[in-house]
MIVO-380784 format. One line per 2 residues: number of its first residue (from 1); their letters; for each residue x, y, z of C-alpha. Coordinates in nm, 3 decimals, always signed. Layout:
NUM> a> X/Y/Z ~ ...
***
This chain:
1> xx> +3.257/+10.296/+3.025 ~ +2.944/+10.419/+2.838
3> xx> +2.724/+10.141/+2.673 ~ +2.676/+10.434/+2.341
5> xx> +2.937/+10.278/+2.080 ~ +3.130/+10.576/+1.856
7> xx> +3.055/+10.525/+1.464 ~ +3.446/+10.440/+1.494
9> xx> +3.375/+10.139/+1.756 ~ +3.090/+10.040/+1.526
11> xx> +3.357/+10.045/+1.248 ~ +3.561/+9.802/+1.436
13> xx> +3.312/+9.566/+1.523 ~ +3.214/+9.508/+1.187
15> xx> +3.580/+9.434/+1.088 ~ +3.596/+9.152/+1.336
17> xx> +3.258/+8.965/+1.360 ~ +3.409/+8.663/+1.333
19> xx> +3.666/+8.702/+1.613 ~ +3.718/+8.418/+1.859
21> xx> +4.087/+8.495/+2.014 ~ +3.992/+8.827/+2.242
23> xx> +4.310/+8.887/+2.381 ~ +4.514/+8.830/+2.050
25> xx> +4.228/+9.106/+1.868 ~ +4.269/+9.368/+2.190
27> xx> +4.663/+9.321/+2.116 ~ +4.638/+9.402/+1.749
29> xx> +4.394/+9.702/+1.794 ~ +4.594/+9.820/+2.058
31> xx> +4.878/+9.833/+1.793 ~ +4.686/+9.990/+1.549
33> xx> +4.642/+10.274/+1.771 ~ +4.301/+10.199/+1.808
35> xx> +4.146/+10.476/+2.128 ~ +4.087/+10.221/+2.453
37> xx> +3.770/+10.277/+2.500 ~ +3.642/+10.193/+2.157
39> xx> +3.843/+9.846/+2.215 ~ +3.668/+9.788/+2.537
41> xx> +3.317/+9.842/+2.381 ~ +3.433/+9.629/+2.101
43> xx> +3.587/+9.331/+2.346 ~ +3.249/+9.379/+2.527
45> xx> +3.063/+9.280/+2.212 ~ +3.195/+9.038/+2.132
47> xx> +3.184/+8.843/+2.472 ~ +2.839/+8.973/+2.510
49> xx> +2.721/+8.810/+2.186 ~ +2.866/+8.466/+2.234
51> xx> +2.710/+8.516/+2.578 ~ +2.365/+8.561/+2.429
53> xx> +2.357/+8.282/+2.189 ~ +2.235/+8.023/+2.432
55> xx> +1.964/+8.242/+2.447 ~ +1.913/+8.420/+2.075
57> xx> +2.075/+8.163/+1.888 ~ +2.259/+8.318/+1.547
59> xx> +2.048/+8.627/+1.606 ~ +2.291/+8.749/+1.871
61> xx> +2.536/+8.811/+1.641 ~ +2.330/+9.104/+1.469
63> xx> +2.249/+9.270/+1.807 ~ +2.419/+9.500/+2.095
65> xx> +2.387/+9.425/+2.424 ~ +2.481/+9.582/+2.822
67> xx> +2.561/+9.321/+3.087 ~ +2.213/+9.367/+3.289
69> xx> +1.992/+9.374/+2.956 ~ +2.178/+9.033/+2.817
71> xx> +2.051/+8.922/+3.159 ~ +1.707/+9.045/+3.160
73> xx> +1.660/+8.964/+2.777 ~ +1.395/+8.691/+2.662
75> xx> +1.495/+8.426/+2.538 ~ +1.400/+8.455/+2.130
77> xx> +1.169/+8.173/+2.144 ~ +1.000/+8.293/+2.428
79> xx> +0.982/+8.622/+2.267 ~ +0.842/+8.437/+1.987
81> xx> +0.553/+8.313/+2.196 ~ +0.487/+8.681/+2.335
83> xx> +0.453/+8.783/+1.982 ~ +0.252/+8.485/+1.876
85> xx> +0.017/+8.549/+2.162 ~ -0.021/+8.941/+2.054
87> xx> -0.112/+8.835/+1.686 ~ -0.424/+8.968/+1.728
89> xx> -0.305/+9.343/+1.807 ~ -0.186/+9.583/+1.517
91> xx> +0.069/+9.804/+1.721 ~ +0.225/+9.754/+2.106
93> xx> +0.377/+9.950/+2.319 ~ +0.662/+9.762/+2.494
95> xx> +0.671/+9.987/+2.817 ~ +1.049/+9.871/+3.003
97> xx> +1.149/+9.732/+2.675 ~ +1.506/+9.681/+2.779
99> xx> +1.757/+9.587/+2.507 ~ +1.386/+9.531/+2.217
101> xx> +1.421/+9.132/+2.246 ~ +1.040/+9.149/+2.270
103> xx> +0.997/+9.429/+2.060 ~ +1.187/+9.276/+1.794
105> xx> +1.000/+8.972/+1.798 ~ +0.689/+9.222/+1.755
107> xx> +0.837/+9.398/+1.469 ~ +0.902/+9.048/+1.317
109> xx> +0.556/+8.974/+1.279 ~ +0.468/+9.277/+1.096
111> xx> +0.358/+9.529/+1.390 ~ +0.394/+9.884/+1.464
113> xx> +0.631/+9.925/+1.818 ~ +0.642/+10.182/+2.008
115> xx> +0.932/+10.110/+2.274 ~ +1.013/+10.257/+2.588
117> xx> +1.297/+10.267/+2.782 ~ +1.438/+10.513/+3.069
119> xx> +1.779/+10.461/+2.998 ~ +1.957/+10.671/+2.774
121> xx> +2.248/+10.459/+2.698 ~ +2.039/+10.128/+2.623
123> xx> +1.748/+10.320/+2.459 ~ +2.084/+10.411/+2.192
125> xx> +2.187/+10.007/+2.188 ~ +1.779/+9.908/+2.151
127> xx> +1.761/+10.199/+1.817 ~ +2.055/+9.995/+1.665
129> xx> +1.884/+9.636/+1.716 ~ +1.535/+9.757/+1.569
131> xx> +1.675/+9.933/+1.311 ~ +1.466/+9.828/+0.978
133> xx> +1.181/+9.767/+1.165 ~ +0.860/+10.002/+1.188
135> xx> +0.991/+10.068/+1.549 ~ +0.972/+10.359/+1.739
137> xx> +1.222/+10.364/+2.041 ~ +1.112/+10.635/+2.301
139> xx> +1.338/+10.750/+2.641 ~ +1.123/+10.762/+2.874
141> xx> +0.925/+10.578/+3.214 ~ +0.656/+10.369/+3.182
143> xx> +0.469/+10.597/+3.400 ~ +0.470/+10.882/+3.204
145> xx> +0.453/+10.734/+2.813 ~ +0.097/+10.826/+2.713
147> xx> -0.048/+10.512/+2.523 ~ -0.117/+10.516/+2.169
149> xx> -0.101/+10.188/+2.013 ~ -0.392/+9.884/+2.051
151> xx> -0.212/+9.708/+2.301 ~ +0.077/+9.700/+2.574
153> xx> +0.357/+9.485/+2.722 ~ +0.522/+9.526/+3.004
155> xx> +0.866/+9.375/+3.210 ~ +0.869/+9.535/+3.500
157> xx> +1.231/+9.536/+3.650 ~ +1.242/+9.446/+4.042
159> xx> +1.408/+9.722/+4.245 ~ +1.697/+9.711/+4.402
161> xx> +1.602/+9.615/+4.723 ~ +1.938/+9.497/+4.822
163> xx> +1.989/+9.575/+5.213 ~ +1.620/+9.722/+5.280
165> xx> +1.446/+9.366/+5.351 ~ +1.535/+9.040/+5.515
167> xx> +1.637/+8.801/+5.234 ~ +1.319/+8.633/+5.266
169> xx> +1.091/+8.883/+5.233 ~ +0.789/+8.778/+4.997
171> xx> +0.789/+9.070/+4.683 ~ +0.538/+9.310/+4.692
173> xx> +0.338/+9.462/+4.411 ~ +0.598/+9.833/+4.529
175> xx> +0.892/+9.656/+4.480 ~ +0.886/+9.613/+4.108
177> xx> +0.951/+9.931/+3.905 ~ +0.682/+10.012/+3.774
179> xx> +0.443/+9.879/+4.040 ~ +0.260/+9.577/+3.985
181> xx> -0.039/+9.805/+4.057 ~ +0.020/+10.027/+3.741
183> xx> +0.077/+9.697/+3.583 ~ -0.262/+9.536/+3.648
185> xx> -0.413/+9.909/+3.606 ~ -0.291/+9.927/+3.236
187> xx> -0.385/+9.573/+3.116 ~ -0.761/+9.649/+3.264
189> xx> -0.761/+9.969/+3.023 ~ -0.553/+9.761/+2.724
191> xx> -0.546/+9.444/+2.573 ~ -0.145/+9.277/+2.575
193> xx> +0.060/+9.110/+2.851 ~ +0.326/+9.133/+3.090
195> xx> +0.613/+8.929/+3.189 ~ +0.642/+8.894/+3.562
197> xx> +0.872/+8.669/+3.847 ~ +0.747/+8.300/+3.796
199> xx> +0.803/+8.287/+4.190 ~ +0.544/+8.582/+4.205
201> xx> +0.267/+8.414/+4.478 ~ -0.029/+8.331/+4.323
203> xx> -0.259/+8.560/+4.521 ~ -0.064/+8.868/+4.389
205> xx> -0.220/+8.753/+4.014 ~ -0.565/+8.965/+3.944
207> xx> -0.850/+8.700/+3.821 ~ -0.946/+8.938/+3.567
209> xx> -0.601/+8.806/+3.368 ~ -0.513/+8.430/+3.240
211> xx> -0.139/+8.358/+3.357 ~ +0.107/+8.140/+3.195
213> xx> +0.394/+8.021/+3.395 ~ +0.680/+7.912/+3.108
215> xx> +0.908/+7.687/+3.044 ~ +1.197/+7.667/+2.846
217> xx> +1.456/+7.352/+2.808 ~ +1.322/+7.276/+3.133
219> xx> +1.394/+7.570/+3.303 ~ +1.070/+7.748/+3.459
221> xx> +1.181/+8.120/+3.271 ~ +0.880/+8.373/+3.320
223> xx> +0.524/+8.387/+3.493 ~ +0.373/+8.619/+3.145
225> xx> -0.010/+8.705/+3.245 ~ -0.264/+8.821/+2.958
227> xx> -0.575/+9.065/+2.918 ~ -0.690/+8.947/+2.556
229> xx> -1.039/+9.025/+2.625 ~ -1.073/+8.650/+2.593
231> xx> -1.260/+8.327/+2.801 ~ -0.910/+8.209/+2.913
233> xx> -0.919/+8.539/+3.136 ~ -0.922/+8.366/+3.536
235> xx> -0.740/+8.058/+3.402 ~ -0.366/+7.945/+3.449
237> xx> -0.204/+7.763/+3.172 ~ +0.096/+7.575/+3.199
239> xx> +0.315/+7.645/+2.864 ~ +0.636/+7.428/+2.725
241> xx> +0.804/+7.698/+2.475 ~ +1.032/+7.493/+2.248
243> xx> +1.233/+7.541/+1.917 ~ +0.996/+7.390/+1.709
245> xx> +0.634/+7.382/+1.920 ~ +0.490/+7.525/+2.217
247> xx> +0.249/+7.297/+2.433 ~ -0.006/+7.414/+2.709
249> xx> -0.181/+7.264/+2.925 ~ -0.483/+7.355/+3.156
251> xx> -0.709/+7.254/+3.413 ~ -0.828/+7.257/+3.782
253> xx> -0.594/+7.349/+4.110 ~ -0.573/+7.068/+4.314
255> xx> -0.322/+6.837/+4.479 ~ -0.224/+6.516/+4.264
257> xx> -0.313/+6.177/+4.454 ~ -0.110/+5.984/+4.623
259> xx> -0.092/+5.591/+4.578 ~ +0.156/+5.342/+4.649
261> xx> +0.465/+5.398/+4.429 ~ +0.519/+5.208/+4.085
263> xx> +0.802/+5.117/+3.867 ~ +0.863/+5.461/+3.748
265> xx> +0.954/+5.785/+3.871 ~ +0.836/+6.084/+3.678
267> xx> +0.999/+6.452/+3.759 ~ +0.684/+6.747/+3.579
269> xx> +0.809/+7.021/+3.375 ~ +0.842/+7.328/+3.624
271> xx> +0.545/+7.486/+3.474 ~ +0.359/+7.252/+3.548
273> xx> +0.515/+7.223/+3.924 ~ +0.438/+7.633/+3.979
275> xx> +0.104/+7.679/+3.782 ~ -0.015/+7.452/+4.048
277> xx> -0.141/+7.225/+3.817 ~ +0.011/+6.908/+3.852
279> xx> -0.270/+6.736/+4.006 ~ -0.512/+6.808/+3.715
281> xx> -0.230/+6.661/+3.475 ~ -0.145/+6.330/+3.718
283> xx> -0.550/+6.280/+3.702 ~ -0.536/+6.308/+3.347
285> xx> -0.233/+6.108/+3.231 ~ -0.330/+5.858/+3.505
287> xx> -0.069/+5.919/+3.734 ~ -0.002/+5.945/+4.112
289> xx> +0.228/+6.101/+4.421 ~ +0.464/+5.946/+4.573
291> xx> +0.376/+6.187/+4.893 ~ +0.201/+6.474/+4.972
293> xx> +0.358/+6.798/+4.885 ~ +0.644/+6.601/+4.712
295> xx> +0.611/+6.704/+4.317 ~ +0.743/+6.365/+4.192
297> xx> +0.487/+6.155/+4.026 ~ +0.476/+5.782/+3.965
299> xx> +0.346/+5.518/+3.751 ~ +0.336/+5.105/+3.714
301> xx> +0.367/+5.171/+3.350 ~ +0.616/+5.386/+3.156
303> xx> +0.407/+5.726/+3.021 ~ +0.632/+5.918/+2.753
305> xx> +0.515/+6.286/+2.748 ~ +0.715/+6.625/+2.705
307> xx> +0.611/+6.740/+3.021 ~ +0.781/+6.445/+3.219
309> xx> +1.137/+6.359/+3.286 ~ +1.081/+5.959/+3.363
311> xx> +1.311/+5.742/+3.515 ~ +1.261/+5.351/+3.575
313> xx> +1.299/+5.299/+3.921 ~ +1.582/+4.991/+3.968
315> xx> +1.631/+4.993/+4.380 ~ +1.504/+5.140/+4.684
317> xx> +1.693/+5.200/+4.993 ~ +1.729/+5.388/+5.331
319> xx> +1.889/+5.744/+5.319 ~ +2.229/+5.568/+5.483
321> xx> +2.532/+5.661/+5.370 ~ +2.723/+5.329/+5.470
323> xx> +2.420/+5.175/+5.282 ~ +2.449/+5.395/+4.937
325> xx> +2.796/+5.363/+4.938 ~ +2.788/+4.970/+4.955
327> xx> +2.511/+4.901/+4.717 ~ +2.645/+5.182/+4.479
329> xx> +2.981/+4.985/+4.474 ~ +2.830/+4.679/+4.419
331> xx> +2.653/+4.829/+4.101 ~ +2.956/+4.966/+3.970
333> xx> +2.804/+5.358/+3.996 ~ +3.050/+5.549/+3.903
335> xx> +2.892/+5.875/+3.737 ~ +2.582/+5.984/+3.980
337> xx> +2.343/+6.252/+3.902 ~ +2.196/+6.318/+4.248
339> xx> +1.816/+6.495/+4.248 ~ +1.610/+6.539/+4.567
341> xx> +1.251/+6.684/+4.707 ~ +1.164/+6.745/+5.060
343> xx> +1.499/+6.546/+5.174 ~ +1.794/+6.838/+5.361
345> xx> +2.091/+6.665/+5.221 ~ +2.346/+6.838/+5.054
347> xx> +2.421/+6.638/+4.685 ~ +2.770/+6.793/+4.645
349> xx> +2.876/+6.688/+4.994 ~ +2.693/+6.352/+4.973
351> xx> +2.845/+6.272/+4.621 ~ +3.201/+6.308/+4.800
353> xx> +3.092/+6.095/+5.131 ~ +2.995/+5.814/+4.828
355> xx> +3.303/+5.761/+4.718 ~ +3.221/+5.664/+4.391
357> xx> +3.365/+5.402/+4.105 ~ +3.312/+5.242/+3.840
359> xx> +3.210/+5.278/+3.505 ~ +2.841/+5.271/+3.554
361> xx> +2.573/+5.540/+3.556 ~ +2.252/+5.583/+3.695
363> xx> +2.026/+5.879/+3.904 ~ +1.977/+5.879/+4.261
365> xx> +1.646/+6.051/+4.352 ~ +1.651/+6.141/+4.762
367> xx> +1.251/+6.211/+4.843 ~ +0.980/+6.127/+5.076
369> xx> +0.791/+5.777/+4.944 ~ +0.455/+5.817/+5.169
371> xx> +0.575/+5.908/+5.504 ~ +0.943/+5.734/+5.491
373> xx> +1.240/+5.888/+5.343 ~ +1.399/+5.659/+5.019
375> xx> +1.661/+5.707/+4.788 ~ +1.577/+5.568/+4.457
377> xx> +1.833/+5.434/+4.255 ~ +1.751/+5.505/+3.848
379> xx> +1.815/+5.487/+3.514 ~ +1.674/+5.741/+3.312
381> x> +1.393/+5.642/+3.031
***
């Protein structure tokens, strides 16, 4: 079914914003004589939106959405923190602009947009979400737009690649549409950014651009690299997006040390974990590894920061499952939250082979402690 709603669809949708009961509304439009495909669209909607508020929050319900662009989309904060960082620029170009999440958060902030998308069908949906806005919204490739606003941003969309390669190929700069190559080529010639895989490796990133690896409700959501003509160009940054702040942090790549483990656990933010800066903030905050190459950090005394999950360590065992299972039961563990780094165990499967009661709760953390394997029995701080 085409994405393109009919004014009549549009009609519909506007009747029913506040619908919750989708089969009960696709019952009643179907007696109204209401055309099927204007109900699907509708239905669609209306999913799609309650869909996209984890993500947009109450804006969702003001905006149109396909499946694959709700999936692509930014999230609005993160958007937010695109357009914060592009305060400097009076007009964008949002080259790949999807469904205009980004551009919209441009718009917002009193720019001139000029977005560009190859698809027809969402290029229609992305008119109707910047309408009121001094937006633009061009079909075309990113290839072929000629540039004529101060700066650019780009989201290059990874091809489908699905059958060519081994699953565990590494990306390349040709698999991404358009080319990372065009990518880097346009931020040399204009100042903006681009949103990229936060997996991308780190020798793919050009040191003539500062990259930003973000993080969202502690979920690692974008690698975003920046040509602001600035002295942060060469540097990575570490960023913690949230609803009412964002944090960075910066420093030197190196590994964190590691020291004899204290009484608590700390888990980094996932920025922190990819940037490869988690040494430079364990040196900092006076912290330490618990083993090499194992991104859990630890401490004698509690440190309270936004960029650690910390956990007060109660027990240490063997990874034995007649052990766990004993000592759990003799706690009373009942609810479990299982975590684990550098340790092949399946949680699901080992959370069944537990057998667990009781009504207590605490975190078992599986990991390498120096060269042995431990489980860690916590309580979250």
């Amino acid at each position: 079914m085409p994405s393109t709603p009919t004014p009549r669809a549009l009609e519909i949708l506007a009747q029913n914003l506040a619908a919750l009961d989708l089969p009960a509304l696709n019952l009643s439009l179907r007696k109204q004589g209401e055309e099927i495909s204007n109900i699907t669209w509708v239905l669609q909607q209306i999913e799609f939106r309650q869909r996209a508020k984890s993500k947009l929050g109450n804006l969702a319900e003001k905006l149109f959405f396909t499946r694959n662009g709700l999936e692509q989309a930014s999230r609005w904060t993160v958007a937010q923190y695109h357009a914060t960082r592009l305060s400097s620029l009076e007009s964008i170009t949002d080259l790949g602009c999807g469904l205009g999440i980004d551009s919209l958060a441009f718009a917002q902030t009193g720019k001139e947009v000029v977005a560009v998308e190859q698809d027809p069908e969402t290029a229609a949906l992305t008119e109707l979400n910047l309408a009121g806005t001094d937006s633009a919204v061009i079909v075309g490739t990113a290839e072929e737009h000629s540039i004529t606003t101060e700066g650019v941003w780009l989201d290059p969309a990874r091809r489908n690649l699905q059958g060519k390669f081994d699953s565990r190929r590494m990306l390349g700069p040709s698999d991404f549409s358009p080319s990372l190559d065009f990518v880097f080529g346009l931020l040399e010639k204009y100042p903006g950014g681009a949103k990229l895989a936060p997996g991308l490796p780190h020798d793919l990133i050009p040191p003539s651009v500062e990259a930003t690896w973000v993080s969202n409700n502690r979920e690692l959501v974008e690698l975003s690299i920046w040509s602001l003509r600035s002295n942060r160009a060469g540097r990575r940054f570490a960023v913690l997006v949230g609803e009412d702040e964002t944090l960075e942090f910066t420093g030197e790549v190196f590994p964190a040390p590691v020291a004899e483990i204290g009484r608590f656990l700390h888990e980094p933010d996932p920025a922190l974990i990819r940037s490869g800066l988690i040494g430079a903030f364990a040196q900092q905050s006076g912290l330490s590894a618990v083993a090499s190459d194992i991104a859990y950090l630890s401490s004698d005394e509690l440190r309270e920061s936004p960029w650690l999950r910390s956990f007060e360590i109660l027990e240490q065992l063997p990874i034995d499952k007649k052990t766990l299972r004993k000592r759990l039961g003799e706690l009373g563990i009942g609810k479990l939250e299982i975590k684990k780094r550098g340790i092949d165990i399946d949680p699901a499967q080992l959370r069944k082979e537990l057998k667990l009661k009781g009504e207590g709760a605490a975190t078992l953390i599986l990991t390498r402690v120096g060269d042995a394997r431990r489980a860690l029995v916590c309580r979250e701080r």
